[in-house]
C-alpha positions in Angstrom: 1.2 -13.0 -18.9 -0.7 -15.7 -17.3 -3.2 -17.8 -19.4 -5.7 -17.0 -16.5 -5.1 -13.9 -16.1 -5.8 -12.7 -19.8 -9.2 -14.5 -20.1 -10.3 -12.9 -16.8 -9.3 -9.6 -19.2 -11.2 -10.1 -21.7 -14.2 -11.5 -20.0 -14.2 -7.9 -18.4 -13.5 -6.6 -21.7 -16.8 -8.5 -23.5 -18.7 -7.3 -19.9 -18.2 -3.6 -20.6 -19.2 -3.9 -24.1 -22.2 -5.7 -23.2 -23.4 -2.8 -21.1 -25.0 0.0 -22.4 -25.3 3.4 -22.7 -28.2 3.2 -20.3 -26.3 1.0 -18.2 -23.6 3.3 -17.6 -25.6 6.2 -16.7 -27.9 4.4 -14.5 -24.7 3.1 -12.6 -23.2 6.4 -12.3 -26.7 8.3 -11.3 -26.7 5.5 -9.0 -23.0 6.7 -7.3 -23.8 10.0 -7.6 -27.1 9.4 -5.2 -24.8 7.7 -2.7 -22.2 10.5 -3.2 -24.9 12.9 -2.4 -26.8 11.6 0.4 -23.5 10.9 2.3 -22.3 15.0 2.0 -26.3 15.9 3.1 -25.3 13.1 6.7 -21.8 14.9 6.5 -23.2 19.1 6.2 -26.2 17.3 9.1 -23.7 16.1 11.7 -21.1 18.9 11.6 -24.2 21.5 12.1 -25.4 19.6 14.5 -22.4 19.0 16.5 -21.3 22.7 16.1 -25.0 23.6 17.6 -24.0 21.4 20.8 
């Protein structure tokens, strides 16, 4: 393996461990908003075009 490539690894690795707990669920509340509102534009378009 490239020299490069494994400190770019464990810079990640030293990145996740940095982050918390609170981190992590902020982040995935955070997708799961955006998950969420996109379905609610999704289920808003498709009744509106089937209303047309």
């Amino acid at each position: 393996m490239d020299n490069e490539v494994r400190w770019l690894i464990e810079e990640i690795m030293q990145l996740l461990q940095k982050m918390s707990d609170e981190d992590i669920k902020n982040y995935r509340k955070e997708v799961g908003n955006v998950r969420h509102v996109h379905r609610a534009l999704l289920n808003k378009n498709c009744k509106t075009y089937q209303a047309s």
